[in-house]
N, C-alpha and C positions, 0 to 999 in steps of 0.2 A: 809551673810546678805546683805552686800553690790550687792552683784554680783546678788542676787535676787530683789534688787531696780533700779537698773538698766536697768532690764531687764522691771520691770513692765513696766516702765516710755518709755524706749523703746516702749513698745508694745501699751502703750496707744496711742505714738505719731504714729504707723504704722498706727495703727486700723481707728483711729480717727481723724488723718493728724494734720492742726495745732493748737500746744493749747499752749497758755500763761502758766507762770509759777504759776499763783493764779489757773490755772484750774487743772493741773497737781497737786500742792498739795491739791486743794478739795479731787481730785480723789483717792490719793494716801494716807490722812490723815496724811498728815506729815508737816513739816512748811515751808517755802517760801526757809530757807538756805539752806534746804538740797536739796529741787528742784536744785537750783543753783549750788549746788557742782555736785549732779548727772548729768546735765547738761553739766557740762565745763567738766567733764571725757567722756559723750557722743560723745560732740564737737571736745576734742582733739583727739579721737580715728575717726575723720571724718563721724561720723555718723547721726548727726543734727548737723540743724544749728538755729540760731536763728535771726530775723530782724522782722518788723514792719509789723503786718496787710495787707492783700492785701488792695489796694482802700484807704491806708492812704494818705489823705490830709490834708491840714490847719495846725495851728499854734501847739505847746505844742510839746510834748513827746508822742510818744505812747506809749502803752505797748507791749513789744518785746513777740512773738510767737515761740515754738519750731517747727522746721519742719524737716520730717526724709529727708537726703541723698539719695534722690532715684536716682540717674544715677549713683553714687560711689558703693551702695553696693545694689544686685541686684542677684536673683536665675534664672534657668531655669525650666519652668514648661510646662509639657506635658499630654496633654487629648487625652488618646486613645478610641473612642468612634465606633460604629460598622461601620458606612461609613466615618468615616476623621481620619486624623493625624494631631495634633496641637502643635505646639513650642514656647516658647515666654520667653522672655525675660523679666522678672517684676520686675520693682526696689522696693526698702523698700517704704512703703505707698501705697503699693496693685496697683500701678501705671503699663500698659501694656504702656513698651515702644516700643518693637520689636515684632513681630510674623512673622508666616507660617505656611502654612496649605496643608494640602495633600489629595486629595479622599482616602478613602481606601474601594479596590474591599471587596467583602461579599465570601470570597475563604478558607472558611475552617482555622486549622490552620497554621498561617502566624508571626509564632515567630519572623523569621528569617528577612523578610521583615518587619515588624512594626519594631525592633529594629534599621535595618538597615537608614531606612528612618530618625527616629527619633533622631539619633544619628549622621546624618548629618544634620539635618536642626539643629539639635544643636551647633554642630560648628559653623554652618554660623553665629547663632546669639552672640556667644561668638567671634570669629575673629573680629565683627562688633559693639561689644563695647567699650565703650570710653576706654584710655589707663589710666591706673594705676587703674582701676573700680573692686571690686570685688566681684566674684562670691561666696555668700555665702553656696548653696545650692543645690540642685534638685529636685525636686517632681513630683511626675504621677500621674494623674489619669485615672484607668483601669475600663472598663464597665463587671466586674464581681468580683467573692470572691477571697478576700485579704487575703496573709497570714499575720497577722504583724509580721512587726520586717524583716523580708529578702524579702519583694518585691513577694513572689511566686502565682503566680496567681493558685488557688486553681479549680477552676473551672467559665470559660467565655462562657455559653451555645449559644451564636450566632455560632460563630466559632469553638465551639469544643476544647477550652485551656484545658486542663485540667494541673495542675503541671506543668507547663511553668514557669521557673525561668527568668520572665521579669525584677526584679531591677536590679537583677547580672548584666544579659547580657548588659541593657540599660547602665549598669554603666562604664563595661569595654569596650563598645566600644565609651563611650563619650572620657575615656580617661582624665577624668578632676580628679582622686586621690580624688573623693568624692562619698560618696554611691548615691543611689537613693534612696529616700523613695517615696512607693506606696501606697494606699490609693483605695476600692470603688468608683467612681462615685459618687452617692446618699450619698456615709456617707458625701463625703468633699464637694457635693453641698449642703447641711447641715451647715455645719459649715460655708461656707461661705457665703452665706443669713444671717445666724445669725452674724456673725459680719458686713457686708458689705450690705446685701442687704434686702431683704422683711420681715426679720425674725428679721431685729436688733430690740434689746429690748425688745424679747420673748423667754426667754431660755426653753420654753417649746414647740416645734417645730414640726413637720412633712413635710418630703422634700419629695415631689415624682417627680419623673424624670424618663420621656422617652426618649427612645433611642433601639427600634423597639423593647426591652421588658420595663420591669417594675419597678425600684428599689427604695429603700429607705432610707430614713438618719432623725432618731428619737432623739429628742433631751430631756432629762427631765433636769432640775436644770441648764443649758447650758452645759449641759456634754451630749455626742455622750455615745447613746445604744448601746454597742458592741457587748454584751453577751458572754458565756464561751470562746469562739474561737475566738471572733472578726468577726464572719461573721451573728452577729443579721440586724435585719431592713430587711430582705428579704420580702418584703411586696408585692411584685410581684408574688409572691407563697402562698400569703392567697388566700385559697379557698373563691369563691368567686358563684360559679354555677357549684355544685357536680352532678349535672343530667341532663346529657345533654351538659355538658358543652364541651371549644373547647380545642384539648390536647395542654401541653404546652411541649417546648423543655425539663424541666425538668423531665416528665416522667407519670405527673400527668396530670389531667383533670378539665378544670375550674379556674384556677389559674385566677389573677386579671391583669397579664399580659397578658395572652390567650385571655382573652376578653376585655381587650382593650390597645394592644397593635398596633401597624403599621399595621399590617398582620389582625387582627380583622378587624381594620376600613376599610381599603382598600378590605377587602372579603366583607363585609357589604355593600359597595357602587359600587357593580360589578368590581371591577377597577384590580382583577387578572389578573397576567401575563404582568402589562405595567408596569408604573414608580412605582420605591419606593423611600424610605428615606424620609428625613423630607420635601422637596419638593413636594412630595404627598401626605402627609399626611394634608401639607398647600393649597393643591388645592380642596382635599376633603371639608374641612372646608370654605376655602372660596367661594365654589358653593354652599355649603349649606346655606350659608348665604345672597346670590345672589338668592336665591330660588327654585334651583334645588330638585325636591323631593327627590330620591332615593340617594343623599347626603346629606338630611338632615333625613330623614331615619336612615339613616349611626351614623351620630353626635348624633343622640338623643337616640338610642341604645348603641354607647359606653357610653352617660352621665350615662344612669343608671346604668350598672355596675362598673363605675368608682365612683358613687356615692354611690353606696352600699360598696363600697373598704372603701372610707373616713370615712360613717358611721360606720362600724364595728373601723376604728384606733383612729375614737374621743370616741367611747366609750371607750376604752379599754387606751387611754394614755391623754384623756382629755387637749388638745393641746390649746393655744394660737391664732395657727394659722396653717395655709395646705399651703403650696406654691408648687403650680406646675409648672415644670421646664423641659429642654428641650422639646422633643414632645407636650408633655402634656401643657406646656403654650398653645399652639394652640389647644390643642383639650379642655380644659378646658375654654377656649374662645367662642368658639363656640357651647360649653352644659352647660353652667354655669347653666341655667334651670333646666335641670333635673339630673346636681350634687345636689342640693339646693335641689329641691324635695324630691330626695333620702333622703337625710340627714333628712328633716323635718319629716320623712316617719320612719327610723331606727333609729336614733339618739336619744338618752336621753336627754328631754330638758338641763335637768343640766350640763351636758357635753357636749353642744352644742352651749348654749347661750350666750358664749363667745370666740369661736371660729372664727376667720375669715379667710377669703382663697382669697389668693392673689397669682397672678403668678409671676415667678420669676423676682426681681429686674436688676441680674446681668444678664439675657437673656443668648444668645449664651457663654458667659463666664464662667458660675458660676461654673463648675468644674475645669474649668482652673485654677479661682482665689484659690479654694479648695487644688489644687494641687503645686500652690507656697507657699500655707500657710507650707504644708508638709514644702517645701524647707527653710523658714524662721525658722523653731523650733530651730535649735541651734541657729542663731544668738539670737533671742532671750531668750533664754536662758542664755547666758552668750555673752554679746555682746563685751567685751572688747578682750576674746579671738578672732573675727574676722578681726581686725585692718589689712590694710594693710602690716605694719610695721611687724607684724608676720608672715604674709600668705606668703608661698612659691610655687614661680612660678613651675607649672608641664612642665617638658620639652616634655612631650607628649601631652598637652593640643592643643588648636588649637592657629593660627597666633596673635598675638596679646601680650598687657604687662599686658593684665588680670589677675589677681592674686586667683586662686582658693582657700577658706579660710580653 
């Protein structure tokens, strides 16, 4: 019981950064002592600390705030997404102290090289943190289906993954004696909106995220829709234009990624055969906005099957809210009209009229931030087991007195 209040108190102070000890036991229902005791065991294990308010001035006492240790105890988290590779370094408090980032070519299956990359630019950021700091964790986030539990990338229809054992590999060639945990895309930009960014305080969610197809991360009661296998929320593969529609890599035709995905928008506005990636998909949109016709052409044709997508997922999971996230922040910017239309057009008033669609708060990060949450679950879970004091140095880890927990 203990080691589950700890944990909460912990988590409130990651989630939520600093809170005094009357706010922490609001939140927690429990009395002002037992804050204090769970406190001073947080503290001595170096993982909060507590001092005064920012911006305190003037005469009295203030009231002392807990705040997490984010440069001591701290994961590595990795977004592998279809054109880059991302590393960073996130202390406790959702904090990005270190990062690196890598193109990554559109070449087929490339196990070998994504690991490789990802597993030195992880070192670099583990030799380049503070000395005695520890590393509590790992997390990925992969742009296709997850196996849970071992990392196996099930199927990544850009590249052609199919059964690519990416935690394993990522894990042994990090070298740091800790697994990886892997994670979708869209489920953990999901969850990390809801705690951090456009989704907090709607545990009834819908994440859509582009990344030159289409995925998603459904949230009901603040608990992540996984479904029997863990690979639910494939929202990129709702039929969405069975006649006529454009094939998708999955096999099918008309899917919600097919038409308005990268490859959609950029055939819509002539722009075949020259630049892709998010770059063009931000040059589309902002011509259209400039007043380019056949670019706005382009945007107001992805709107409406993008809008037809949203209206079939509000009817069916009657959401809070819709945040769209990578790609799609941009292209939801620039068709918010005839998303809105659609909706008003398919949508059950009842199931709509409290819905709101907001693009993603966390921006270019939100999977990242997704993907150190992965890395954070044991410490918080049982945060006294990650103490320095316990954590043994890996002699194969990288340069440094970092302590892997």
């Amino acid at each position: 019981m203990r080691r589950n209040s700890l944990g909460t108190l912990l988590h409130h102070v990651h989630v939520s950064g600093p809170l005094s000890r009357a706010a922490l036991a609001e939140r927690m229902g429990v009395n002002r002592s037992t804050i204090l005791a769970l406190t001073a065991d947080l503290a001595a294990a170096g993982l909060v600390h507590e001092g005064p308010p920012a911006g305190t001035t003037g005469a009295g006492r203030p009231s002392l705030v807990v705040r997490p240790e984010s440069e001591r105890f701290w994961v590595l988290a990795f977004d592998v997404a279809v054109d880059r590779l991302v590393a960073a370094r996130v202390g406790l408090g959702g904090t990005i102290l270190a990062r690196r980032e890598r193109q990554r070519a559109r070449a087929g299956v490339d196990l070998e090289t994504v690991v490789g990359t990802l597993a030195g630019l992880g070192r670099e950021l583990v030799a380049a943190a503070p000395g005695g700091s520890v590393c509590a964790g790992v997390g990925a986030s992969y742009c296709g289906m997850i196996r849970p539990g071992d990392g196996m990338v099930r199927y990544g229809p850009e590249m052609g993954w199919v059964d690519q054992a990416f935690g394993a590999e990522l894990a042994a060639a990090l070298g740091l004696g800790l697994p990886v945990a892997v994670g979708n895309e869209a489920h953990l930009g999901a969850l990390a909106e809801f705690q951090r960014g456009a989704g907090a305080g709607s545990p009834d969610l819908i994440y859509l995220h582009g990344d030159v197809g289409v995925g998603g991360g459904i949230l009901v009661g603040g608990k992540l829709l996984g479904g029997e296998g863990g690979y639910g929320c494939e929202v990129g593969h709702m039929l969405v234009n069975p006649f006529g529609g454009r094939p998708c890599l999955c096999g099918s035709r008309g899917c919600l990624e097919a038409e308005t995905g990268e490859y959609a928008l950029l055939d819509a506005a002539g722009r075949t055969g020259g630049a892709i990636g998010a770059e063009a998909v931000r040059a589309v949109v902002g011509d259209a906005a400039a007043g380019d016709p056949v670019a706005a052409a382009a945007v107001a044709a992805i709107g409406d099957w993008l809008g037809i997508g949203v209206a079939n997922l509000i009817n069916l999971f009657n959401p809070g809210v819709v945040i769209f996230g990578g790609m799609l922040r941009d292209v939801y910017r620039g068709a918010a009209p005839q998303v809105a239309a659609r909706i008003a057009e398919h949508a059950m008033p009842v199931s709509r009229e409290r819905a709101r669609l907001r693009v993603s708060a966390l921006a270019a990060d939100t999977t990242l931030i997704g993907a150190a949450e992965l890395g954070f679950t044991g410490l918080l879970s049982d945060p006294l087991s990650h103490s320095p004091g316990q954590a043994q140095p890996d002699p194969a880890a990288a340069a440094g007195s970092c302590h892997p927990a």
